[in-house]
N, C-alpha and C positions, 0 to 999 in steps of 0.2 A: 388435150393431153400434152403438148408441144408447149403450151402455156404452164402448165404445172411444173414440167420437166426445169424450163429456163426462169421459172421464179427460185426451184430448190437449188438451182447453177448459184443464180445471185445472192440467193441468203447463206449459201455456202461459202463465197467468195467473200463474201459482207464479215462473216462470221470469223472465218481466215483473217482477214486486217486486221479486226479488234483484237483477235486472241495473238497474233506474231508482231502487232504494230502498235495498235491503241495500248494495251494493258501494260509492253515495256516502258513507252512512253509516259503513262500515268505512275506506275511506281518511278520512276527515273526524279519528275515532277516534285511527289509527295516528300520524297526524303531531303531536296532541298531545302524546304520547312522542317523536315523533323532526319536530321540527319541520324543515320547507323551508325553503333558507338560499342565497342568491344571491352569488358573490364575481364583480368583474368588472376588468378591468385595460383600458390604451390603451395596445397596443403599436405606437410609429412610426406612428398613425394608424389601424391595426388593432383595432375592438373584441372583446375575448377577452369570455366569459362562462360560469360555472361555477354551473349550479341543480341542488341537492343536500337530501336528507334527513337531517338530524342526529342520529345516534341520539346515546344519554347511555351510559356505562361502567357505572354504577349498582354497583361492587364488581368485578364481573363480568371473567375471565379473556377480554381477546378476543384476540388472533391466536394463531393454533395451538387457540384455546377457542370463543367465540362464531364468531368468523368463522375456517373451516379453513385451514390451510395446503394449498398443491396445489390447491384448488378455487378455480372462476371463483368472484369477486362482485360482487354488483350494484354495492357499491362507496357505501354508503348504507344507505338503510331506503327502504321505498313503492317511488315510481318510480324508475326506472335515473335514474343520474347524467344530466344534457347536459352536455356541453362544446359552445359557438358561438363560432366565428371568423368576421367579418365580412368576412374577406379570407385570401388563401394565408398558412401559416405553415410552419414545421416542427418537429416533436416529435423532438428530437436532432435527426438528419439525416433524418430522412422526411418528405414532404412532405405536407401536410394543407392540403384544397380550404376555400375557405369553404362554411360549411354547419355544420349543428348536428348531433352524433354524442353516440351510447351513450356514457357510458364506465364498461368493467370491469374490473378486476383480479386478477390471482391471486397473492393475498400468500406469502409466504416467508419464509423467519426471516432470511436475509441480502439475499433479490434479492424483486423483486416485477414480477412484467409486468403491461406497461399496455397496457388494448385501446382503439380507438378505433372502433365500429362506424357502418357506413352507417345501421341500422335505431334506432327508440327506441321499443320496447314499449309495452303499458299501463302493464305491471306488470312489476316485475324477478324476481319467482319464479314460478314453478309452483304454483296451488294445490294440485295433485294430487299435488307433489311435497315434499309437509311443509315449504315454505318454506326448500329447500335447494337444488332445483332450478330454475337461471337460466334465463329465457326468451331468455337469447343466441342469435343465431343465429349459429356462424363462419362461414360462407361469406358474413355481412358484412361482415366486420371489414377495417377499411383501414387500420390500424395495429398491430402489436405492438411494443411496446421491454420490456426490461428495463432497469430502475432496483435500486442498492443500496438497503437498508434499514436503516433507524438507528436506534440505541437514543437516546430523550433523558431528560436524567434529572428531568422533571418531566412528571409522569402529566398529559395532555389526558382533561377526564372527557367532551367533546361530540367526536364525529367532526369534523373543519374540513378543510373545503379551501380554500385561495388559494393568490393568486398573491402569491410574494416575490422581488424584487429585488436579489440579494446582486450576486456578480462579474457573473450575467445573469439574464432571468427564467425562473423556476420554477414549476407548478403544484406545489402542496407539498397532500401528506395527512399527517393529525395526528390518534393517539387514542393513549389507553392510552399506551405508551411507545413508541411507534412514529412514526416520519417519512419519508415520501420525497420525492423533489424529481423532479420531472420536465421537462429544459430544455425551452425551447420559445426557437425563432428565427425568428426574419423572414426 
């Protein structure tokens, strides 16, 4: 019994390091490679805000390669994306509360759907799941759209999200040779 007592002490104390030491340490780490990058816009009075992990191309094949086709992503590196609206907007024509939301995507080689979720995790993967599986949960999600996707012909080597202002505004992502625009309205 003495035995049992003083293994549950040490996997206790074991479990304590990891979670107050290892895990700041490893996020601390990962964002060197893929630094945190903040884009923010004023729509009509509306503060938009997009905090995001940057990863780099580094040579590396990504959509359909790094990041799968068909599969949700986090949409980043570290933590899930946020998107924050400080007031009602809409994304195409659906209406989006203020409030600050996950956001994920499942890229495509022509379309790519964009989720906007209630919830915003610790962590955007699954340890357990070799860093492929999302900690999404769908029965949050209060958004789905589909957007085209675009080939441009000059390779982005850092992941980038903003907002750009062409005919109207866009949340726009950019890596590799890839773009999508996703309107957003008042």
């Amino acid at each position: 019994m003495k035995f049992l007592k003083r293994l549950v002490a040490v996997l206790i104390v074991l479990f304590g390091l990891f979670y107050f030491v290892g895990l700041p340490y490893l996020r601390k780490e990962t964002k060197k490679h893929s630094p945190e990058k903040t884009s923010s816009y004023t729509l009509q009075g509306t503060q938009l805000e997009v905090h995001y992990s940057s990863p780099s191309k580094k040579g590396r094949p990504i959509f359909g390669g790094l990041v799968p086709f068909d599969q949700v992503w986090r949409t980043g590196a570290n933590e899930p994306t946020t998107f924050t609206t400080s007031g009602a907007i809409k994304i195409i024509d659906k209406p989006l509360p203020a409030g600050t939301y996950s956001l994920w995507t499942i890229p495509n080689k022509e379309s790519w759907k964009v989720i906007f979720n209630k919830e915003v995790p610790d962590w955007g993967v699954s340890i357990f799941g070799g860093g492929t599986q999302t900690t999404r949960d769908a029965g949050e999600d209060l958004i789905n759209v589909e957007v085209p996707s675009r080939e441009i012909s000059q390779p982005v080597e850092n992941f980038t999200i903003d907002f750009t202002n062409e005919d109207q505004l866009y949340l726009s992502l950019s890596w590799d040779q890839t773009r999508i625009n996703v309107p957003i309205n008042k």
